[in-house]
PyMOL Python script that loads the backbone (N, CA, C, O; Angstrom):
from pymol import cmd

cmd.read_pdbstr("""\
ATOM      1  N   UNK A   1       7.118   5.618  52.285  1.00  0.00           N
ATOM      2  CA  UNK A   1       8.501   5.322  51.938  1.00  0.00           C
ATOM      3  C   UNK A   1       8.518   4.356  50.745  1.00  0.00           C
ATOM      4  O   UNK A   1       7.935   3.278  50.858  1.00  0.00           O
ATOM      5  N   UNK A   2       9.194   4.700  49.534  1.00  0.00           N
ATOM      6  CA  UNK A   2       9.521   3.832  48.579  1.00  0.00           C
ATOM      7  C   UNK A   2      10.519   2.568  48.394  1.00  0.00           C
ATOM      8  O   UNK A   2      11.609   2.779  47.863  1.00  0.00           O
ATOM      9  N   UNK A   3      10.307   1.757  48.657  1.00  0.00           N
ATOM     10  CA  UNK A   3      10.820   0.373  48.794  1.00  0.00           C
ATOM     11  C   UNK A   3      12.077   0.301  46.984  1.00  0.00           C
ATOM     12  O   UNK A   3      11.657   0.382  45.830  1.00  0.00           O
ATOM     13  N   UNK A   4      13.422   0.147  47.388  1.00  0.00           N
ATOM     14  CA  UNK A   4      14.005   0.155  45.968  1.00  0.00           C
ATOM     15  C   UNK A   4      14.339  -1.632  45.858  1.00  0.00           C
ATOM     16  O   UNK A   4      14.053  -2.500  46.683  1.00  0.00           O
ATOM     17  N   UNK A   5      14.957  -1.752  44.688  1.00  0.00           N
ATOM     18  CA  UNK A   5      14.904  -2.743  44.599  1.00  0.00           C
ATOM     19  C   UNK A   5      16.455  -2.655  43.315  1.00  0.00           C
ATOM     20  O   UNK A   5      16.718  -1.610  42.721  1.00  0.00           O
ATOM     21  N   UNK A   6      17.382  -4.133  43.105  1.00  0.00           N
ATOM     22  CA  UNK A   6      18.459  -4.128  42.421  1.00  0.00           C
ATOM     23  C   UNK A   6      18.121  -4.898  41.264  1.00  0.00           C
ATOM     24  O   UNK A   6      18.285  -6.116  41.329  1.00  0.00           O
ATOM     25  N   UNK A   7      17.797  -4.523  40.499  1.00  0.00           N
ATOM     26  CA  UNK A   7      17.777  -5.841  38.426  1.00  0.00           C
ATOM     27  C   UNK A   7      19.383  -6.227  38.775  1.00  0.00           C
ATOM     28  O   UNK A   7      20.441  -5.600  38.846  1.00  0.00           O
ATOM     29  N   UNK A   8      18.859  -7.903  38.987  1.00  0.00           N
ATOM     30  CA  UNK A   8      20.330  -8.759  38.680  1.00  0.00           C
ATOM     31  C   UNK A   8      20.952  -8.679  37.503  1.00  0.00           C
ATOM     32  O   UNK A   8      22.145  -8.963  37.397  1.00  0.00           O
ATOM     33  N   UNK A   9      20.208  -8.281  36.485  1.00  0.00           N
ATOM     34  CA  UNK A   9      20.915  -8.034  35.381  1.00  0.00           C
ATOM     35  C   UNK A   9      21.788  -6.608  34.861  1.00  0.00           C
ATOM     36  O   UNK A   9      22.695  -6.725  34.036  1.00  0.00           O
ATOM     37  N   UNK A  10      21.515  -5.642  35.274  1.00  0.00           N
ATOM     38  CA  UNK A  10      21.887  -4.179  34.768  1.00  0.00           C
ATOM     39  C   UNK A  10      22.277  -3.539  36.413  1.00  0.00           C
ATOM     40  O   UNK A  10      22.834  -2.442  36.441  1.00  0.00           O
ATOM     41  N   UNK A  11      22.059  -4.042  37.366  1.00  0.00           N
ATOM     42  CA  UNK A  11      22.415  -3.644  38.264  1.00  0.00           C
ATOM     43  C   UNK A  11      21.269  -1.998  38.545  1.00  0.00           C
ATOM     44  O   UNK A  11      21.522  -1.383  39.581  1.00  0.00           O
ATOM     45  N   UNK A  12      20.751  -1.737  38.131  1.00  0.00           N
ATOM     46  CA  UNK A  12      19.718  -0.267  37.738  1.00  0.00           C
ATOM     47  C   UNK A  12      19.100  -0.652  39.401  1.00  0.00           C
ATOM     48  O   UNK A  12      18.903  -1.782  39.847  1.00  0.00           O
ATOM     49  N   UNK A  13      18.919   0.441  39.984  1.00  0.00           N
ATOM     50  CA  UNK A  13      18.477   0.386  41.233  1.00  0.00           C
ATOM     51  C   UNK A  13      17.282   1.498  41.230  1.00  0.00           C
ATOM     52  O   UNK A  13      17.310   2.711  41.022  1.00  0.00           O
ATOM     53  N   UNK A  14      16.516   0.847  41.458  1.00  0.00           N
ATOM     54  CA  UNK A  14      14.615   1.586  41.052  1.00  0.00           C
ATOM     55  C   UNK A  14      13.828   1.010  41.745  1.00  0.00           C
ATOM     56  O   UNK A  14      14.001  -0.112  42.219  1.00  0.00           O
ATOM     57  N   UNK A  15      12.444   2.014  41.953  1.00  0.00           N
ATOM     58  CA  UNK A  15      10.984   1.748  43.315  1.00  0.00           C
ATOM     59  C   UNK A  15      10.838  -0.187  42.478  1.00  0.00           C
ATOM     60  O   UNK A  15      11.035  -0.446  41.290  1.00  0.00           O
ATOM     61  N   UNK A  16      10.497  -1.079  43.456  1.00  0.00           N
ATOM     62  CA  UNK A  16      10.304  -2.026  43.064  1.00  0.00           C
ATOM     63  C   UNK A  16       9.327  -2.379  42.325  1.00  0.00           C
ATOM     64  O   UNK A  16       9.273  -3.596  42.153  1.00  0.00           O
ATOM     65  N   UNK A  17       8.270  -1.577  41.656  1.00  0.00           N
ATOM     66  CA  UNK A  17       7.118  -1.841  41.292  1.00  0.00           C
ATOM     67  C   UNK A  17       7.237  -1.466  39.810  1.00  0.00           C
ATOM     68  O   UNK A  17       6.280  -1.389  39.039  1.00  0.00           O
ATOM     69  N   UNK A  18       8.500  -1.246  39.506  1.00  0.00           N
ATOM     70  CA  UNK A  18       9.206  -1.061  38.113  1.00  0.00           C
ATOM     71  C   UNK A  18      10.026  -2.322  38.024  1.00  0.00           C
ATOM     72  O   UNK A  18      11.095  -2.080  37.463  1.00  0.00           O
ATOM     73  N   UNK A  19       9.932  -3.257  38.289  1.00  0.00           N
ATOM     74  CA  UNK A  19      10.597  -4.712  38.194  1.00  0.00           C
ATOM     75  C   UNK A  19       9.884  -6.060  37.799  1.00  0.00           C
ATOM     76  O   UNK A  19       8.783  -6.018  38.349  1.00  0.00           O
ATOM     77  N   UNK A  20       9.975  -6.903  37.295  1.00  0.00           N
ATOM     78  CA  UNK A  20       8.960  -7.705  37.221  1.00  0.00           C
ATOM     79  C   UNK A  20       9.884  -9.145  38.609  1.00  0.00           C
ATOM     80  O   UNK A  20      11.108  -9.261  38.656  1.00  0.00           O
ATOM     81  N   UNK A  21       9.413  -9.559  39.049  1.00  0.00           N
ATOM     82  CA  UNK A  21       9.624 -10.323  40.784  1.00  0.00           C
ATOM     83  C   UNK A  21       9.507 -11.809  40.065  1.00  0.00           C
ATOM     84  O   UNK A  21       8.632 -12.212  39.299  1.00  0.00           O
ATOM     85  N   UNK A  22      10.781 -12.547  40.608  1.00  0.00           N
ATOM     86  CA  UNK A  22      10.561 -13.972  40.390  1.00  0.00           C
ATOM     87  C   UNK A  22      11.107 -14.060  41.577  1.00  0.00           C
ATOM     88  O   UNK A  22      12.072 -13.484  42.079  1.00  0.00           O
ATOM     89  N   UNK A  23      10.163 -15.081  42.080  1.00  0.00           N
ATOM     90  CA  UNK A  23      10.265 -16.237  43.523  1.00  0.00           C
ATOM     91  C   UNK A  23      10.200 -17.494  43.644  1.00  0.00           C
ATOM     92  O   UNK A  23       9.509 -18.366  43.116  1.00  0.00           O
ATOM     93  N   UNK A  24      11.023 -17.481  44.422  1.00  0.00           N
ATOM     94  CA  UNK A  24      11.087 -19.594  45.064  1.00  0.00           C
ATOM     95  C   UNK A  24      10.430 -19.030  46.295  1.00  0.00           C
ATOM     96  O   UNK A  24      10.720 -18.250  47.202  1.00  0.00           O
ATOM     97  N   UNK A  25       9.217 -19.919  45.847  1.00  0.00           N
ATOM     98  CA  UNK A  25       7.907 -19.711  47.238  1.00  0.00           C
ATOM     99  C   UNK A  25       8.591 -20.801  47.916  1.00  0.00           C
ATOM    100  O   UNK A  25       9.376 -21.650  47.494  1.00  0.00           O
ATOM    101  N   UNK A  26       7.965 -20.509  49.399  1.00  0.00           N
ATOM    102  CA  UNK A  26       8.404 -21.374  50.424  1.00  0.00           C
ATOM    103  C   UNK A  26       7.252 -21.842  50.791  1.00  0.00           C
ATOM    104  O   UNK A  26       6.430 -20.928  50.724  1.00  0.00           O
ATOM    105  N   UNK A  27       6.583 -23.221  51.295  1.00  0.00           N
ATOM    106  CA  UNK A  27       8.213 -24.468  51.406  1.00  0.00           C
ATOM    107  C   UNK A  27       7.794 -25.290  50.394  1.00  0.00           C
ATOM    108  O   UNK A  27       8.032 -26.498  50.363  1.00  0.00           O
ATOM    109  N   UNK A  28       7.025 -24.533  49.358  1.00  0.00           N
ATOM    110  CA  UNK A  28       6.916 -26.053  47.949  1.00  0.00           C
ATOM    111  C   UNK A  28       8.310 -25.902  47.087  1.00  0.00           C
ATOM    112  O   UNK A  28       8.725 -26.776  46.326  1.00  0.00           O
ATOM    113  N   UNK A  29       9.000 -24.568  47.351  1.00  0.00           N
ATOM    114  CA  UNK A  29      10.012 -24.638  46.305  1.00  0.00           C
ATOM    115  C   UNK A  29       9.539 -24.044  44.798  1.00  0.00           C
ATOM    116  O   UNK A  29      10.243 -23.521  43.934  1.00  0.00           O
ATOM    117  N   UNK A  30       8.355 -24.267  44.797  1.00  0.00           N
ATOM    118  CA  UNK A  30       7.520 -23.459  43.116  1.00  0.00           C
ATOM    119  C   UNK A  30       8.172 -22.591  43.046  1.00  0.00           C
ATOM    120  O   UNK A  30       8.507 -21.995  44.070  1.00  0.00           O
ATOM    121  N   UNK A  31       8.685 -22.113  41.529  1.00  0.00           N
ATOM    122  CA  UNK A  31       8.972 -20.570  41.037  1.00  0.00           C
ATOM    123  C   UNK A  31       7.405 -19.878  40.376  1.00  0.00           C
ATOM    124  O   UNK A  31       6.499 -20.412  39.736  1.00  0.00           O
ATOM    125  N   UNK A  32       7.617 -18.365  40.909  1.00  0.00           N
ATOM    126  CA  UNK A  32       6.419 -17.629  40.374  1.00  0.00           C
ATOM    127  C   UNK A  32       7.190 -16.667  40.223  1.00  0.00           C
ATOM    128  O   UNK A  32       8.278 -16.434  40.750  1.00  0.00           O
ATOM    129  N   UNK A  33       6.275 -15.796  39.078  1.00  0.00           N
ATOM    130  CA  UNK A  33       6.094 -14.457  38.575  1.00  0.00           C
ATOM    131  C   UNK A  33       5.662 -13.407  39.371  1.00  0.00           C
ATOM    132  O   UNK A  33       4.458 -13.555  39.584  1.00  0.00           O
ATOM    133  N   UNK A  34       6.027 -12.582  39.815  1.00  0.00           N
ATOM    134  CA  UNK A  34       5.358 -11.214  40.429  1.00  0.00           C
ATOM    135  C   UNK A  34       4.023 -11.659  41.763  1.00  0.00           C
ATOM    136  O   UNK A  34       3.336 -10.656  41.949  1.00  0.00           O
ATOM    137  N   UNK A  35       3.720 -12.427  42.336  1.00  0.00           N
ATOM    138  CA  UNK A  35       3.376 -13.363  43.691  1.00  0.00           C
ATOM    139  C   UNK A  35       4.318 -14.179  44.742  1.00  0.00           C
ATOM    140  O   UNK A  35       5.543 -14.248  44.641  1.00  0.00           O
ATOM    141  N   UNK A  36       3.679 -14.675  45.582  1.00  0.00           N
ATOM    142  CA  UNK A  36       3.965 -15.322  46.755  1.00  0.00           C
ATOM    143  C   UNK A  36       5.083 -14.703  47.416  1.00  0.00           C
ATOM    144  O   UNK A  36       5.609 -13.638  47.091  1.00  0.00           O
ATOM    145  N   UNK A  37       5.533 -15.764  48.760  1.00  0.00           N
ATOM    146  CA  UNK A  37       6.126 -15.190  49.383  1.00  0.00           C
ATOM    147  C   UNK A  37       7.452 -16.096  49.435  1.00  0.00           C
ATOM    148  O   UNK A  37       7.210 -17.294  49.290  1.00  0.00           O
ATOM    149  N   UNK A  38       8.855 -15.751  49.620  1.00  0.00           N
ATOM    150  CA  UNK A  38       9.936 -16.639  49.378  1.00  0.00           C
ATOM    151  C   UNK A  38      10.812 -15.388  49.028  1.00  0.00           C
ATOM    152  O   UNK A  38      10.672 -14.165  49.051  1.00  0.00           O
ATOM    153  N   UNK A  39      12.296 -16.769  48.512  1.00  0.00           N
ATOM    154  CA  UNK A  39      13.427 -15.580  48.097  1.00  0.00           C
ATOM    155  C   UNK A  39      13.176 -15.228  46.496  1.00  0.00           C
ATOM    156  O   UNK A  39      13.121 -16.038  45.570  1.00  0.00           O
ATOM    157  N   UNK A  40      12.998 -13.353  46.420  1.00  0.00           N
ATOM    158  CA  UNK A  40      13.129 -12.820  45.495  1.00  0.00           C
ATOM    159  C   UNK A  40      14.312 -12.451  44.553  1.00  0.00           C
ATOM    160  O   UNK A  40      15.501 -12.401  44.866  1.00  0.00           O
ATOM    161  N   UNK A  41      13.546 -12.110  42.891  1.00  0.00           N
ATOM    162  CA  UNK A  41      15.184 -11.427  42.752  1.00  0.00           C
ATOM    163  C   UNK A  41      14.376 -10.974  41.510  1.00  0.00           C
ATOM    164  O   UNK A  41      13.778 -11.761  40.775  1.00  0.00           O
ATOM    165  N   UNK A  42      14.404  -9.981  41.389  1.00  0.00           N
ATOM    166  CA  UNK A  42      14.266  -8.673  40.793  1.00  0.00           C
ATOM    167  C   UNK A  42      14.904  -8.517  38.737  1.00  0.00           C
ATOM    168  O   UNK A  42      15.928  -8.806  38.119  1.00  0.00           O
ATOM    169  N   UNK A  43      14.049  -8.130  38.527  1.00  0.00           N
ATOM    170  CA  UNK A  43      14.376  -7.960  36.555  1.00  0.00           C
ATOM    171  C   UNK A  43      13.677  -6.548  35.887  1.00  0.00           C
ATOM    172  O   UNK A  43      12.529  -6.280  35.530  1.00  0.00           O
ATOM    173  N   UNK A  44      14.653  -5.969  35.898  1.00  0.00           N
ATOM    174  CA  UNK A  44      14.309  -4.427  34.926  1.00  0.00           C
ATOM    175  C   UNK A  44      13.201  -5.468  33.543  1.00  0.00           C
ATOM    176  O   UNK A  44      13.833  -6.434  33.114  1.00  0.00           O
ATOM    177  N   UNK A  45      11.712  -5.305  32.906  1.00  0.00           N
ATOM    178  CA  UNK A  45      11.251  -5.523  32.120  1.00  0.00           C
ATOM    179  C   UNK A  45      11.600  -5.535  30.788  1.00  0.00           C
ATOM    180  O   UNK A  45      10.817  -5.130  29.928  1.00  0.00           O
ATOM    181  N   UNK A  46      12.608  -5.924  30.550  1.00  0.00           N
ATOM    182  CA  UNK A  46      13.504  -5.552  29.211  1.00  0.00           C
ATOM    183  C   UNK A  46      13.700  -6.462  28.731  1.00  0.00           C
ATOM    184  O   UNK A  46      13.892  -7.438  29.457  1.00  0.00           O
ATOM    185  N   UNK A  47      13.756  -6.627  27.288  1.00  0.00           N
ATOM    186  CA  UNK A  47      14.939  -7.914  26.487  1.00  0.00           C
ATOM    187  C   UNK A  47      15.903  -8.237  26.889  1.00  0.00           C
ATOM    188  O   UNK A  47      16.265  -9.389  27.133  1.00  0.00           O
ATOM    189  N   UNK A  48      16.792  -6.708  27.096  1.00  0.00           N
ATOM    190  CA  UNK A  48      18.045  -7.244  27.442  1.00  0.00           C
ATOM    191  C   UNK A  48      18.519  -7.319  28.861  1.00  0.00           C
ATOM    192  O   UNK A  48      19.611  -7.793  29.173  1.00  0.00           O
ATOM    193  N   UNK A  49      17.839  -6.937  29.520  1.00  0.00           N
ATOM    194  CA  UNK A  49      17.874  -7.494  31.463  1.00  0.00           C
ATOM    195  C   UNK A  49      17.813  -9.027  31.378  1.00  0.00           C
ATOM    196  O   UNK A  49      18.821  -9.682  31.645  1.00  0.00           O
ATOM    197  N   UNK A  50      16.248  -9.837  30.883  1.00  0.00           N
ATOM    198  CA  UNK A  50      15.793 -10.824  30.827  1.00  0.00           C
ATOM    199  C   UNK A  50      17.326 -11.679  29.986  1.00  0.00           C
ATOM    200  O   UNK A  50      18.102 -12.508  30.462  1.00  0.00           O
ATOM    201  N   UNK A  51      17.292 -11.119  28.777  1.00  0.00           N
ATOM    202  CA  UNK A  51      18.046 -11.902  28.053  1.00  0.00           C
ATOM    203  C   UNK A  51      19.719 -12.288  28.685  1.00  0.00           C
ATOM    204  O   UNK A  51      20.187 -13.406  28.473  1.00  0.00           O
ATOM    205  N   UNK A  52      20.404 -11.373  29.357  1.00  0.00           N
ATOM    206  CA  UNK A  52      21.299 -11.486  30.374  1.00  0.00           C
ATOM    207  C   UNK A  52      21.159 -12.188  31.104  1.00  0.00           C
ATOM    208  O   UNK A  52      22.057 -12.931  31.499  1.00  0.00           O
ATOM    209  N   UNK A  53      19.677 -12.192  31.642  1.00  0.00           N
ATOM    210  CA  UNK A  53      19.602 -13.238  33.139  1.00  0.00           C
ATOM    211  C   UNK A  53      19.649 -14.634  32.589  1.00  0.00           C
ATOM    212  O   UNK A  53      20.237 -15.572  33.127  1.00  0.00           O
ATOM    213  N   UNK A  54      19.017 -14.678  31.536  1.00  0.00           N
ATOM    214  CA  UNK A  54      19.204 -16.662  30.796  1.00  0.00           C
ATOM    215  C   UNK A  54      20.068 -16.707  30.340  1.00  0.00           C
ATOM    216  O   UNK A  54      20.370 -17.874  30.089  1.00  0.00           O
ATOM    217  N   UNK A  55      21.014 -15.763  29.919  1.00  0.00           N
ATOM    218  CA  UNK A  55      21.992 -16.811  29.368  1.00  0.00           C
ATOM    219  C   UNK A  55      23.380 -16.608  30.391  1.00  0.00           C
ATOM    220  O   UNK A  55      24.512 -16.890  29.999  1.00  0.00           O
ATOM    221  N   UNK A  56      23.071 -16.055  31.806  1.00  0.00           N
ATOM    222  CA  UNK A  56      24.161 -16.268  32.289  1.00  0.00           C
ATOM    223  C   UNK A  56      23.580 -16.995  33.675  1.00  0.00           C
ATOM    224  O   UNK A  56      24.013 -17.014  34.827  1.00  0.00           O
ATOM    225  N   UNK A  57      22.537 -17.517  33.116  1.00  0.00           N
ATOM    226  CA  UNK A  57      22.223 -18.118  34.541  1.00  0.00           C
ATOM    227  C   UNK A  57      22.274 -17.570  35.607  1.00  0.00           C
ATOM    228  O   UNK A  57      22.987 -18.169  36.412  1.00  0.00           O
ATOM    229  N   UNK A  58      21.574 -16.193  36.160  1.00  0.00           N
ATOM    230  CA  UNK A  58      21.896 -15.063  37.109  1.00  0.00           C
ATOM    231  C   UNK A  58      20.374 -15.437  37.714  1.00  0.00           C
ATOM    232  O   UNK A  58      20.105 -14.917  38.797  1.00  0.00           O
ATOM    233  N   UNK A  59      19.686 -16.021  37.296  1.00  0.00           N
ATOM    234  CA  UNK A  59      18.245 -15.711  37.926  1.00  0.00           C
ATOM    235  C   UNK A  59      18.047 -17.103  38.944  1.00  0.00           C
ATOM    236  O   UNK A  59      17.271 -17.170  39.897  1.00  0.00           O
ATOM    237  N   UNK A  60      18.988 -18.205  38.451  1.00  0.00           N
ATOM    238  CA  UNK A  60      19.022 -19.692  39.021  1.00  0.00           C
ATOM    239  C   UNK A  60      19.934 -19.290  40.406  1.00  0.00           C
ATOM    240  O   UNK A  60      19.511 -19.581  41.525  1.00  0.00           O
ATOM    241  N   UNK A  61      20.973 -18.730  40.244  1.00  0.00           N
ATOM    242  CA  UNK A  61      22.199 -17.987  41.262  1.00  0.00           C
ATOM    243  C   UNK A  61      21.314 -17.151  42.260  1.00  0.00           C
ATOM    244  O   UNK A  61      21.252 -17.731  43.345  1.00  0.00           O
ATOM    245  N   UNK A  62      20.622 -15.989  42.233  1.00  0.00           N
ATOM    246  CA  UNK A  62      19.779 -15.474  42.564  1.00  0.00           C
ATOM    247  C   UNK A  62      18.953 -16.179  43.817  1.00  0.00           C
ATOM    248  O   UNK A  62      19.041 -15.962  45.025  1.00  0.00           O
ATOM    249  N   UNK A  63      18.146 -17.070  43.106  1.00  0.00           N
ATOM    250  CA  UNK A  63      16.967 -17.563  43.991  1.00  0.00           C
ATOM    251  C   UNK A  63      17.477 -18.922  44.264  1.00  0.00           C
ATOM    252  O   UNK A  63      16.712 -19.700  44.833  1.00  0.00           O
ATOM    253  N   UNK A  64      18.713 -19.332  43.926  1.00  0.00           N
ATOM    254  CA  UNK A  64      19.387 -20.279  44.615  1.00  0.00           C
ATOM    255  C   UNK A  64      18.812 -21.878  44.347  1.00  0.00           C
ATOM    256  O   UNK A  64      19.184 -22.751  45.130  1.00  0.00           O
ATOM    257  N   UNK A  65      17.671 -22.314  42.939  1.00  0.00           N
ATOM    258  CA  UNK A  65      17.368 -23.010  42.615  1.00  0.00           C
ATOM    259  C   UNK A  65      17.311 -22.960  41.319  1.00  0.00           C
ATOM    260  O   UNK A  65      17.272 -21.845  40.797  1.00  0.00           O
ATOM    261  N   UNK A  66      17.292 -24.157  40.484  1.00  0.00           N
ATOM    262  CA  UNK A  66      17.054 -24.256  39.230  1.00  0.00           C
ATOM    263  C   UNK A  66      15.884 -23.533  38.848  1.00  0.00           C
ATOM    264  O   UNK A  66      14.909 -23.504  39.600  1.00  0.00           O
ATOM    265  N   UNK A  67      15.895 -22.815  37.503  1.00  0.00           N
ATOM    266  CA  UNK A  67      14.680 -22.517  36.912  1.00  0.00           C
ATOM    267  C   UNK A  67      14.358 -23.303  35.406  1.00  0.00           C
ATOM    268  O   UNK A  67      15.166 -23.437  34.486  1.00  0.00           O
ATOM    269  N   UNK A  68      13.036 -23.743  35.440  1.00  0.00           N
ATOM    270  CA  UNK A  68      12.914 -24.516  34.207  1.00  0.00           C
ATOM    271  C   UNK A  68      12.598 -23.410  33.126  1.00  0.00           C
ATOM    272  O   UNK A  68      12.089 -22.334  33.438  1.00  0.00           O
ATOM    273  N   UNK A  69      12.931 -23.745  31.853  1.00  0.00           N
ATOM    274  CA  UNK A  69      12.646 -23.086  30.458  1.00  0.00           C
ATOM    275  C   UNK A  69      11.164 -22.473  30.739  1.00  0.00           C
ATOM    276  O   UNK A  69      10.808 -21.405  30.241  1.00  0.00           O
ATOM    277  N   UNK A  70      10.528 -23.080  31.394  1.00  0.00           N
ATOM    278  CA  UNK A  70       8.772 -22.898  31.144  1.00  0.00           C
ATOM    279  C   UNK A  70       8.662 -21.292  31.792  1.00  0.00           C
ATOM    280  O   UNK A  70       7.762 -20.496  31.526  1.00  0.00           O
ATOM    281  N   UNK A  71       9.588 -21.098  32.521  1.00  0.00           N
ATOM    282  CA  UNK A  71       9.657 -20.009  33.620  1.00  0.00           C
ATOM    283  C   UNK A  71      10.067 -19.093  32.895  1.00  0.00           C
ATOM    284  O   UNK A  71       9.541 -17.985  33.008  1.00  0.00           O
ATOM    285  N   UNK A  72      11.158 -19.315  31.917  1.00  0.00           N
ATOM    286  CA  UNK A  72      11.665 -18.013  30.887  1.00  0.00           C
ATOM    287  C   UNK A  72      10.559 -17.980  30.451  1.00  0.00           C
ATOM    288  O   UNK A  72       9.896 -17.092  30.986  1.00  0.00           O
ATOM    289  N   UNK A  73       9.817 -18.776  29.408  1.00  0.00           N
ATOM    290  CA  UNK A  73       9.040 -18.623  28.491  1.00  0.00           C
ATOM    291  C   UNK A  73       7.704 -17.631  29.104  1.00  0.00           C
ATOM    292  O   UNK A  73       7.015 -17.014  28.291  1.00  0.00           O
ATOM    293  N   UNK A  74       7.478 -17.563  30.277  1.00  0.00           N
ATOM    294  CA  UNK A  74       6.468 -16.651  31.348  1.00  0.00           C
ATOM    295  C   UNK A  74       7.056 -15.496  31.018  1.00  0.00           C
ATOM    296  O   UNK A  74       6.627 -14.909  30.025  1.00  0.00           O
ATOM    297  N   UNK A  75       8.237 -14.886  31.832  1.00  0.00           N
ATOM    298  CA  UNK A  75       8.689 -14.075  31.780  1.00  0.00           C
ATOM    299  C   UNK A  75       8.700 -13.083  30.388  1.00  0.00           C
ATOM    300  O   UNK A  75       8.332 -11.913  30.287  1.00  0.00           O
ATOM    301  N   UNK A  76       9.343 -14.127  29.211  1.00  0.00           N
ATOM    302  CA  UNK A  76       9.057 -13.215  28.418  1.00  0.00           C
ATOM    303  C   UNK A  76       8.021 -13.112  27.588  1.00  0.00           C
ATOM    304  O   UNK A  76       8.171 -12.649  26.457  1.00  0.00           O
ATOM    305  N   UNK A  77       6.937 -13.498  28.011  1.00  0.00           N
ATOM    306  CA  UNK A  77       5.220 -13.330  27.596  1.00  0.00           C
ATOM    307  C   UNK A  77       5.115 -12.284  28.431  1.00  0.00           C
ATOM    308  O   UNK A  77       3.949 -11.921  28.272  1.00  0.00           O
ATOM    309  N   UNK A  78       5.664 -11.505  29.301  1.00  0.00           N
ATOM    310  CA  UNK A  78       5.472 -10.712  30.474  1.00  0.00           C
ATOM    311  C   UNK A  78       5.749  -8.941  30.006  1.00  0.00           C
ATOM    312  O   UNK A  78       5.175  -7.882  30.262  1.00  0.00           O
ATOM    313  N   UNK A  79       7.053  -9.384  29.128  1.00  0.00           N
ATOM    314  CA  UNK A  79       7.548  -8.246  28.631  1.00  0.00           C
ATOM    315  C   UNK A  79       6.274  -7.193  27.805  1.00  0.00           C
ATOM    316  O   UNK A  79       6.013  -6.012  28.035  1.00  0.00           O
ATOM    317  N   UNK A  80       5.733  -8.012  26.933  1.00  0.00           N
ATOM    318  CA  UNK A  80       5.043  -6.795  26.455  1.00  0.00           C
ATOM    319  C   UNK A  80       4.081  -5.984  27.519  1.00  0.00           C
ATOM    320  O   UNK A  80       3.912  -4.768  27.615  1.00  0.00           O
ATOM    321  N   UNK A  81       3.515  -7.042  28.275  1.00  0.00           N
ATOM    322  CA  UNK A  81       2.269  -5.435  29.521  1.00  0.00           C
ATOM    323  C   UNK A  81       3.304  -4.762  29.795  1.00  0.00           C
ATOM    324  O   UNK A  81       2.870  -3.724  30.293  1.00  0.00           O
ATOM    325  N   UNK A  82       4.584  -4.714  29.772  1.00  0.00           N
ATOM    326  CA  UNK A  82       5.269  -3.543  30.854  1.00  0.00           C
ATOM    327  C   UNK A  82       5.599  -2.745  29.789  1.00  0.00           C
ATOM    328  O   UNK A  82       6.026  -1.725  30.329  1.00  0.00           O
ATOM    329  N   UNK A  83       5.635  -2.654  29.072  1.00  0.00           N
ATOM    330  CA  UNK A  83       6.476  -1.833  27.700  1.00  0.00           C
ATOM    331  C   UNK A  83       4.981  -0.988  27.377  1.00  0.00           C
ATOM    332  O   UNK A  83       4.972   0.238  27.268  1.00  0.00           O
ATOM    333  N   UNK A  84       3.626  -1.901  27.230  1.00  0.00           N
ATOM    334  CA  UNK A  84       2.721  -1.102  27.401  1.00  0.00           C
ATOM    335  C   UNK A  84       1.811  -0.335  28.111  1.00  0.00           C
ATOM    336  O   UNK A  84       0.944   0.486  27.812  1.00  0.00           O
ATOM    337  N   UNK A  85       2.343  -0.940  29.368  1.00  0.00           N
ATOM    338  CA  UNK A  85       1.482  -0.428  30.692  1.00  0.00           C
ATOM    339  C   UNK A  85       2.918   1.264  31.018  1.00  0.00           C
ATOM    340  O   UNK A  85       2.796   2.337  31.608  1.00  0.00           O
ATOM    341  N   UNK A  86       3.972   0.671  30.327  1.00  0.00           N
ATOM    342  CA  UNK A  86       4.986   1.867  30.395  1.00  0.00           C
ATOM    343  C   UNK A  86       4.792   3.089  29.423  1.00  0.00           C
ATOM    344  O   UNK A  86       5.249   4.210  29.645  1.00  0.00           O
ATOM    345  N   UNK A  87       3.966   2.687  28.181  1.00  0.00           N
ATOM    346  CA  UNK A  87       3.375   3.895  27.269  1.00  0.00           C
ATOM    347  C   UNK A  87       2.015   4.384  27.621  1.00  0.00           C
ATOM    348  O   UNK A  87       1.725   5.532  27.284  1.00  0.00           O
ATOM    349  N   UNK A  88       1.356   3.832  28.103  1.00  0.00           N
ATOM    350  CA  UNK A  88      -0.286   4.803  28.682  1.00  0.00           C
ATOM    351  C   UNK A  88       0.301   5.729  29.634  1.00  0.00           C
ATOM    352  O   UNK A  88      -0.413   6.533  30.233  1.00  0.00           O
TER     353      UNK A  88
END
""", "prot")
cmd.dss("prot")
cmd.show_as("cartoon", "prot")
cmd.util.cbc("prot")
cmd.orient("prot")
């Protein structure tokens, strides 16, 4: 069974393994990239998914904690493997 998943940004509803996963791990509170275990929230690999989610603050709303700049700056170092792991 394929597990779907919702991009807070575009609303696009797709197998989750087409998403890149940010989490507030539990119980340090840390945000991560595509690991641990905590509340998720889901991002179509895109400029403009990503770029929606920072500037409307949808990804802080989401996981229900602040996210620091350092966390965008991950994310979109992230974008290019998927754009190329999406052309092989």
């Amino acid at each position: 069974m394929i597990n779907y998943r919702r991009c807070l940004s575009c609303r696009r509803l797709a197998p989750k393994s087409e998403f890149l996963r940010v989490v507030r791990s539990h119980p340090d509170q840390r945000i991560e990239i595509n690991q641990g275990m905590g509340r998720s929230a889901y991002l179509c690999p895109t400029p403009e998914c990503l770029g929606v989610a920072q500037r409307k603050n949808r990804l802080a709303k989401a996981i229900k904690a602040p996210v620091p700049q350092q966390v965008y700056q991950q994310l979109w170092q992230h974008l290019p493997q998927y754009s190329e792991a999406k052309l092989s």
